[in-house]
N, CA, C and O atoms as a GROMACS GRO file, in nm:
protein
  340
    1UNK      N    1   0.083  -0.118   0.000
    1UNK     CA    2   0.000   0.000   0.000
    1UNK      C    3   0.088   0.124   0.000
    1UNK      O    4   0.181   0.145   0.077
    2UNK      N    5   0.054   0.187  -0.077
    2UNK     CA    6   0.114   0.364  -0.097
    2UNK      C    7   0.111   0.464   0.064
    2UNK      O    8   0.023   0.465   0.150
    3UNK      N    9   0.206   0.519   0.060
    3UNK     CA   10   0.211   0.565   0.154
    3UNK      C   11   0.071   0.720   0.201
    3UNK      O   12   0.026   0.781   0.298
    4UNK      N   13   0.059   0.712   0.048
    4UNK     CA   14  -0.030   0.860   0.031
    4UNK      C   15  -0.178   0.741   0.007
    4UNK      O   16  -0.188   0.622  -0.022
    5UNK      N   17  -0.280   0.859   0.040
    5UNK     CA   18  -0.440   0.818   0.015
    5UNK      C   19  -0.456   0.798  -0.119
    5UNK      O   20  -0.428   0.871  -0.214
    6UNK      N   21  -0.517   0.661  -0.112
    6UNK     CA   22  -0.611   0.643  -0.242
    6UNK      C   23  -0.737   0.619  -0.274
    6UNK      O   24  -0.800   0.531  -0.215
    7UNK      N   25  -0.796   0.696  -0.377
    7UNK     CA   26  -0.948   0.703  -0.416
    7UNK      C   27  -0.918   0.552  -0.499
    7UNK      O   28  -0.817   0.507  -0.553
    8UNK      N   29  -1.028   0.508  -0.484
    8UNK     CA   30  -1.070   0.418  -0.577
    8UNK      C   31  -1.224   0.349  -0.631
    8UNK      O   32  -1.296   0.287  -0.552
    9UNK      N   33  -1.255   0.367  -0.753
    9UNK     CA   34  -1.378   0.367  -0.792
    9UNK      C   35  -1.433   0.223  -0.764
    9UNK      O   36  -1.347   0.144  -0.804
   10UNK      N   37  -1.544   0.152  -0.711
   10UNK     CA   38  -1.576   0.040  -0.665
   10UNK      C   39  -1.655  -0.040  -0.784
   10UNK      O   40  -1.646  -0.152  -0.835
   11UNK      N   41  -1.758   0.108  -0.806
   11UNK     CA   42  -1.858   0.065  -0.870
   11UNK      C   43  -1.894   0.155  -0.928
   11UNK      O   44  -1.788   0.202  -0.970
   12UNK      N   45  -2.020   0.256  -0.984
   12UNK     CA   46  -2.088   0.326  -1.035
   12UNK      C   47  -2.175   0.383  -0.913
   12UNK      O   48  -2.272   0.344  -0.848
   13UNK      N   49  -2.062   0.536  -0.913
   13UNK     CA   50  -2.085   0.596  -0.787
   13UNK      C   51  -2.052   0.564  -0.644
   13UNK      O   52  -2.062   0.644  -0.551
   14UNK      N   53  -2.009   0.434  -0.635
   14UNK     CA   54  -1.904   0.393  -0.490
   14UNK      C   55  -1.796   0.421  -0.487
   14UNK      O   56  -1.754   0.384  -0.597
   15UNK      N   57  -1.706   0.470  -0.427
   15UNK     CA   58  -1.598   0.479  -0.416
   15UNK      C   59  -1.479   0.376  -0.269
   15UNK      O   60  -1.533   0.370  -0.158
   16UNK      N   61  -1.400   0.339  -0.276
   16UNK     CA   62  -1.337   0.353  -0.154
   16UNK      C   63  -1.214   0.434  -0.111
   16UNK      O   64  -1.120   0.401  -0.183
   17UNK      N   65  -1.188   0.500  -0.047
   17UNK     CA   66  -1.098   0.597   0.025
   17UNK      C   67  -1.012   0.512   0.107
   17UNK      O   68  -1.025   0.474   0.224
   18UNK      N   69  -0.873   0.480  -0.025
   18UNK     CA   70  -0.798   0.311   0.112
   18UNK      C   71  -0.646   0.452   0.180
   18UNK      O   72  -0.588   0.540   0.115
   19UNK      N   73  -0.637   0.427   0.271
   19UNK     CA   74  -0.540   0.525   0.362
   19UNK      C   75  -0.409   0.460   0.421
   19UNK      O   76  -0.419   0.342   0.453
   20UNK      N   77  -0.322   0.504   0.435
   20UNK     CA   78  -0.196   0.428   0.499
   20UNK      C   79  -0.246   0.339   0.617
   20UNK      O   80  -0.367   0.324   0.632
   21UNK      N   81  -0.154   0.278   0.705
   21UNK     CA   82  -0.194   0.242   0.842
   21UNK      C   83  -0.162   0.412   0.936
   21UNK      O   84  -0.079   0.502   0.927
   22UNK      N   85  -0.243   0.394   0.993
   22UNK     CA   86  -0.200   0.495   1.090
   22UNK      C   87  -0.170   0.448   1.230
   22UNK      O   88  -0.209   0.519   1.322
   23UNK      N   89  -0.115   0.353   1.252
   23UNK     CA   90  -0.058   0.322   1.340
   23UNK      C   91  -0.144   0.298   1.489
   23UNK      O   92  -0.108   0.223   1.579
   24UNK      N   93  -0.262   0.381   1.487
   24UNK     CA   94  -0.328   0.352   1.636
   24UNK      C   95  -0.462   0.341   1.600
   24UNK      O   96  -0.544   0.301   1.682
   25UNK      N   97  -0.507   0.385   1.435
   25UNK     CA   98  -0.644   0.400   1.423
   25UNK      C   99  -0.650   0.388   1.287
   25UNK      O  100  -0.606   0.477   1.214
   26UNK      N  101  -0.720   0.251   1.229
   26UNK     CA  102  -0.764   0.200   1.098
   26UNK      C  103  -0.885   0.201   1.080
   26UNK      O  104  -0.952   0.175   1.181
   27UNK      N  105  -0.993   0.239   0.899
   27UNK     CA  106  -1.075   0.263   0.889
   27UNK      C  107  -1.163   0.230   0.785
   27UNK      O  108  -1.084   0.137   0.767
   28UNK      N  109  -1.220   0.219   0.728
   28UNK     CA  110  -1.297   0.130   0.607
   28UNK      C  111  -1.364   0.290   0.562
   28UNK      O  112  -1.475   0.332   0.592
   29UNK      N  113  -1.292   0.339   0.508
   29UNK     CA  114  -1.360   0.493   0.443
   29UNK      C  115  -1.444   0.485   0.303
   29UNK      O  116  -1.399   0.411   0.216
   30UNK      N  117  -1.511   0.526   0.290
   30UNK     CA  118  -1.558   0.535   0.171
   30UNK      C  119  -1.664   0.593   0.097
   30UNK      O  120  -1.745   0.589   0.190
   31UNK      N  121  -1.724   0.640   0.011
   31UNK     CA  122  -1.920   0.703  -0.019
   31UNK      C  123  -1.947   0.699  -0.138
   31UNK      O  124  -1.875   0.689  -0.237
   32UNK      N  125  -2.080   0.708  -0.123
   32UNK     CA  126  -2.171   0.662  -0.227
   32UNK      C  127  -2.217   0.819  -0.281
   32UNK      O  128  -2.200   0.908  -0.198
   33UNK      N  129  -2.258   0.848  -0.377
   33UNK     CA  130  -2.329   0.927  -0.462
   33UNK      C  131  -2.428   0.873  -0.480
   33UNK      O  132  -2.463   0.762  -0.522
   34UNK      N  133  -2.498   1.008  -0.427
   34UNK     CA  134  -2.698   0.970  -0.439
   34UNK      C  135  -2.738   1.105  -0.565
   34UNK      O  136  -2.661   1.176  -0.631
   35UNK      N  137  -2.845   1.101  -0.562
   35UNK     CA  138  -2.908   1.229  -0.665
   35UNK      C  139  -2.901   1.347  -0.552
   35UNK      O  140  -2.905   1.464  -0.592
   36UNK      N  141  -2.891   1.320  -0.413
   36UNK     CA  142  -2.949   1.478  -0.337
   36UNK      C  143  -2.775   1.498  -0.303
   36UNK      O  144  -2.741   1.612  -0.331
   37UNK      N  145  -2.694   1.438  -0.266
   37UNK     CA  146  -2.578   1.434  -0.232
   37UNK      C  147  -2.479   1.294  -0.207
   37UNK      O  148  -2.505   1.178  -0.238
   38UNK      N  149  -2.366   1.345  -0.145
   38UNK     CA  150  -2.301   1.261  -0.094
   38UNK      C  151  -2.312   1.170   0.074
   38UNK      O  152  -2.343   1.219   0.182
   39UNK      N  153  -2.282   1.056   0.048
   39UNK     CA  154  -2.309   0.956   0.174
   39UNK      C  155  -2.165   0.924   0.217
   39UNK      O  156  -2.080   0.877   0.141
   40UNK      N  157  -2.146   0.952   0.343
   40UNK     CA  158  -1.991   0.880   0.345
   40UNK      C  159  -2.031   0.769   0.444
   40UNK      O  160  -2.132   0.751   0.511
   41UNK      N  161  -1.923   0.704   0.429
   41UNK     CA  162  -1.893   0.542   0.516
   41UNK      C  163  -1.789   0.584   0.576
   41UNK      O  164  -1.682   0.613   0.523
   42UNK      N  165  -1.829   0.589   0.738
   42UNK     CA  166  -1.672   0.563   0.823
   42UNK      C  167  -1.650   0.734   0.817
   42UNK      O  168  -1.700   0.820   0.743
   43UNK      N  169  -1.550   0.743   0.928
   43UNK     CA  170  -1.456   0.841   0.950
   43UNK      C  171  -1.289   0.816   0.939
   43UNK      O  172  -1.220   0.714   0.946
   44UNK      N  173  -1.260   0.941   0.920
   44UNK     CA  174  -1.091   0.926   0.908
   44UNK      C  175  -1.019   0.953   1.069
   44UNK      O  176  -1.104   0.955   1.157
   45UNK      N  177  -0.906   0.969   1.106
   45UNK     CA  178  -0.865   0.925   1.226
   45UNK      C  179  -0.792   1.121   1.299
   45UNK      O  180  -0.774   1.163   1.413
   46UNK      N  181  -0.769   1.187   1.156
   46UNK     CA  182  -0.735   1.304   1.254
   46UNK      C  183  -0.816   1.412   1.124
   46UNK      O  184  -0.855   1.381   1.012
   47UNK      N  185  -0.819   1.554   1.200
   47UNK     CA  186  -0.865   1.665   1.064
   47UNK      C  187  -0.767   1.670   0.955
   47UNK      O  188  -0.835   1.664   0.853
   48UNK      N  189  -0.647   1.676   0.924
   48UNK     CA  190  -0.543   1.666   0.827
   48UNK      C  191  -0.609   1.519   0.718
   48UNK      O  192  -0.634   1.526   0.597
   49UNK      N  193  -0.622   1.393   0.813
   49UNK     CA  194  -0.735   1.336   0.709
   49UNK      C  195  -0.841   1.367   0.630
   49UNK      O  196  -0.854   1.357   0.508
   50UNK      N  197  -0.908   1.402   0.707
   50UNK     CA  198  -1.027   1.408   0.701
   50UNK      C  199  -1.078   1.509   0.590
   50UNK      O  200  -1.181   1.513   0.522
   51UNK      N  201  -0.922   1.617   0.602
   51UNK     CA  202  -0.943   1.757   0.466
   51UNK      C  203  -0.934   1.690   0.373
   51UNK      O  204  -1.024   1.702   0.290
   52UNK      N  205  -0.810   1.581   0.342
   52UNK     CA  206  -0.740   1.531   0.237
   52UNK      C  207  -0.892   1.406   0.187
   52UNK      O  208  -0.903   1.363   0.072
   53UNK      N  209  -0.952   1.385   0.258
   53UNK     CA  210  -1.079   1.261   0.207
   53UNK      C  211  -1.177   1.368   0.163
   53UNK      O  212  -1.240   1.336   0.062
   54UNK      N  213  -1.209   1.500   0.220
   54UNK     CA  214  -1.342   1.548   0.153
   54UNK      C  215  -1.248   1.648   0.027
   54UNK      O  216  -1.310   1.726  -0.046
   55UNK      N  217  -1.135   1.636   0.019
   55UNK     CA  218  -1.095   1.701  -0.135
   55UNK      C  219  -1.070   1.574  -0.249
   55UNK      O  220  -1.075   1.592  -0.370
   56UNK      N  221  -1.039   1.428  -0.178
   56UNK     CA  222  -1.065   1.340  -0.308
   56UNK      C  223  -1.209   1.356  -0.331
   56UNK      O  224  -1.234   1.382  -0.449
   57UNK      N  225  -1.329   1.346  -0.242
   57UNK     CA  226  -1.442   1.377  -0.269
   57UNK      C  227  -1.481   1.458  -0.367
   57UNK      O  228  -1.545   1.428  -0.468
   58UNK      N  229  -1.435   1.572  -0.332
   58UNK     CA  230  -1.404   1.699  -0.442
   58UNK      C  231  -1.362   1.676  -0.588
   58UNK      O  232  -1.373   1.750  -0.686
   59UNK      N  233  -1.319   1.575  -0.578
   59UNK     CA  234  -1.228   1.516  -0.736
   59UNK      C  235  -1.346   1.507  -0.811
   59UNK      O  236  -1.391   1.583  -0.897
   60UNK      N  237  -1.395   1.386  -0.759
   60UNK     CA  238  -1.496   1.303  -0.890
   60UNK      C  239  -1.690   1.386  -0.855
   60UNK      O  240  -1.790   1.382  -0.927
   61UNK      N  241  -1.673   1.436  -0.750
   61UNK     CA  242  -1.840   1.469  -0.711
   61UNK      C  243  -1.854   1.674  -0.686
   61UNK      O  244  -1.766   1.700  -0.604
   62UNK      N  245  -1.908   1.771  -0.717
   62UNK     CA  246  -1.924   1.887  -0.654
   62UNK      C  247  -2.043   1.896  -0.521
   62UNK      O  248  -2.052   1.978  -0.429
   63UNK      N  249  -2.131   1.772  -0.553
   63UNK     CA  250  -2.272   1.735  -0.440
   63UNK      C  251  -2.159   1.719  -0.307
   63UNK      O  252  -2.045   1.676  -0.292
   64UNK      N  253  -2.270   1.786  -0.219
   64UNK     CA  254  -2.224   1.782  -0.076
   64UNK      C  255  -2.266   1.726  -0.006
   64UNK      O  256  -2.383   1.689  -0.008
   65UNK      N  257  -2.160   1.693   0.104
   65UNK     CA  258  -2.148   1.536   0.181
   65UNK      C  259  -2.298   1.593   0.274
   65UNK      O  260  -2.300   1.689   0.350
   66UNK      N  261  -2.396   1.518   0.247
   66UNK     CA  262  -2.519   1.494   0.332
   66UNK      C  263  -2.491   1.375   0.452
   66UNK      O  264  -2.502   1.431   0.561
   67UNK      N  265  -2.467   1.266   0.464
   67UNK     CA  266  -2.438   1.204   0.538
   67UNK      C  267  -2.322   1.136   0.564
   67UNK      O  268  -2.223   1.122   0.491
   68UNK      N  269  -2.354   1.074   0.732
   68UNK     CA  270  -2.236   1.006   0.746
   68UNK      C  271  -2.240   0.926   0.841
   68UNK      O  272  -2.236   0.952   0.962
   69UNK      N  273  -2.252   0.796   0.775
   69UNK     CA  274  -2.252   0.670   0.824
   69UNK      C  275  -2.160   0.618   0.908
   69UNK      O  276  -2.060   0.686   0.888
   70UNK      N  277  -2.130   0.518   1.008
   70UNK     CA  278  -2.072   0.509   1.091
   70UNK      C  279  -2.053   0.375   1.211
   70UNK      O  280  -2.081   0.398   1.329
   71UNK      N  281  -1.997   0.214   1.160
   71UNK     CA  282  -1.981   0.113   1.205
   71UNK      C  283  -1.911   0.149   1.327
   71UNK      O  284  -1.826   0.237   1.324
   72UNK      N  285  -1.940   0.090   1.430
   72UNK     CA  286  -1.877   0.061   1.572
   72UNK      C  287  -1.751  -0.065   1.543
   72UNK      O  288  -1.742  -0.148   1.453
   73UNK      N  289  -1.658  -0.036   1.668
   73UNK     CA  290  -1.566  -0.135   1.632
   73UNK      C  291  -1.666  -0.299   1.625
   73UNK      O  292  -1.664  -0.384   1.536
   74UNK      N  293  -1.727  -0.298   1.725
   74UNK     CA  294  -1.828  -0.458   1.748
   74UNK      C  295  -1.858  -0.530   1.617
   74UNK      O  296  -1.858  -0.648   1.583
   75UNK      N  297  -1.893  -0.364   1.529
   75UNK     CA  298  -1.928  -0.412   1.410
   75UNK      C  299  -2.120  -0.387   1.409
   75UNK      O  300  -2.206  -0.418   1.326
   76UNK      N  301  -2.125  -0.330   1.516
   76UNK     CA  302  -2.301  -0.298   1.506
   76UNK      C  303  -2.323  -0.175   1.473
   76UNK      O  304  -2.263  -0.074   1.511
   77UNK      N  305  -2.426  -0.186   1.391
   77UNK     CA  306  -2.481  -0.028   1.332
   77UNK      C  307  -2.496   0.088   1.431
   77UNK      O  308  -2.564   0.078   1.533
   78UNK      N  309  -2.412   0.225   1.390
   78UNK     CA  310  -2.433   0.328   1.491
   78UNK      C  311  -2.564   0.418   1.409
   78UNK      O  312  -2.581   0.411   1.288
   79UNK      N  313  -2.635   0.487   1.483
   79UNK     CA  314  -2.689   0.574   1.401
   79UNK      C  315  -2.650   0.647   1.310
   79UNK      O  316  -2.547   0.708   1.338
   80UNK      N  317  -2.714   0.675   1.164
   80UNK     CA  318  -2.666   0.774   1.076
   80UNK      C  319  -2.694   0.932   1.072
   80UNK      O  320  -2.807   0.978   1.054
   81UNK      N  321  -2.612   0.986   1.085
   81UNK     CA  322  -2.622   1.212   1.150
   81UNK      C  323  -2.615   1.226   1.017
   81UNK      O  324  -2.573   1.148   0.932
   82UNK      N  325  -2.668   1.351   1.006
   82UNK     CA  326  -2.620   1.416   0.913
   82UNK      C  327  -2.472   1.480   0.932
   82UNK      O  328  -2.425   1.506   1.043
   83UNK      N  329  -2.405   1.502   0.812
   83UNK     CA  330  -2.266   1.591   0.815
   83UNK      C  331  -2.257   1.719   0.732
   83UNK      O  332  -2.291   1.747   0.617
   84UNK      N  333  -2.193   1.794   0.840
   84UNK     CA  334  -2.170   1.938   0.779
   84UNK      C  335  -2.065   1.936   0.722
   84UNK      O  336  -1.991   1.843   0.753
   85UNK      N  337  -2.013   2.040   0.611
   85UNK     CA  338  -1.920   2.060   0.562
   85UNK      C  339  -1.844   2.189   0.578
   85UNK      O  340  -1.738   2.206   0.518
   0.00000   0.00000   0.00000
């Protein structure tokens, strides 16, 4: 794996967002494109991420991130918030 972030197209309108290890905190990033906006999967681990994931966002989409989804480590569904940008 590259030391820098990579976008990668999944499907038609999926993306995944694969990231280095960060050493204390790993993440399954990724979002979907809807017609009203963007959906993300997961969070990134500091803000310096987190700029660098909503500007690959920026790459392929101008729709703004409406949600943001969010697995527990257990692996059980957390509620979905909306996200500001």
């Amino acid at each position: 794996m590259s030391l820098e972030p990579e976008l990668r197209q999944v499907s038609d309108d999926v993306y995944a967002y694969l990231q280095p290890d960060g050493s204390w905190y790993l993440n399954n990033t990724g979002f979907l494109i809807s017609s009203s906006g963007v959906i993300s999967v997961d969070a990134t681990s500091t803000e310096r991420r987190t700029r660098a994931y909503l500007d690959a966002i920026g790459t392929v989409t101008s729709k703004p991130v409406r949600t943001r989804g969010h697995r527990r480590h257990a692996g059980l569904p957390a509620p979905t918030t909306a996200a500001s940008r």
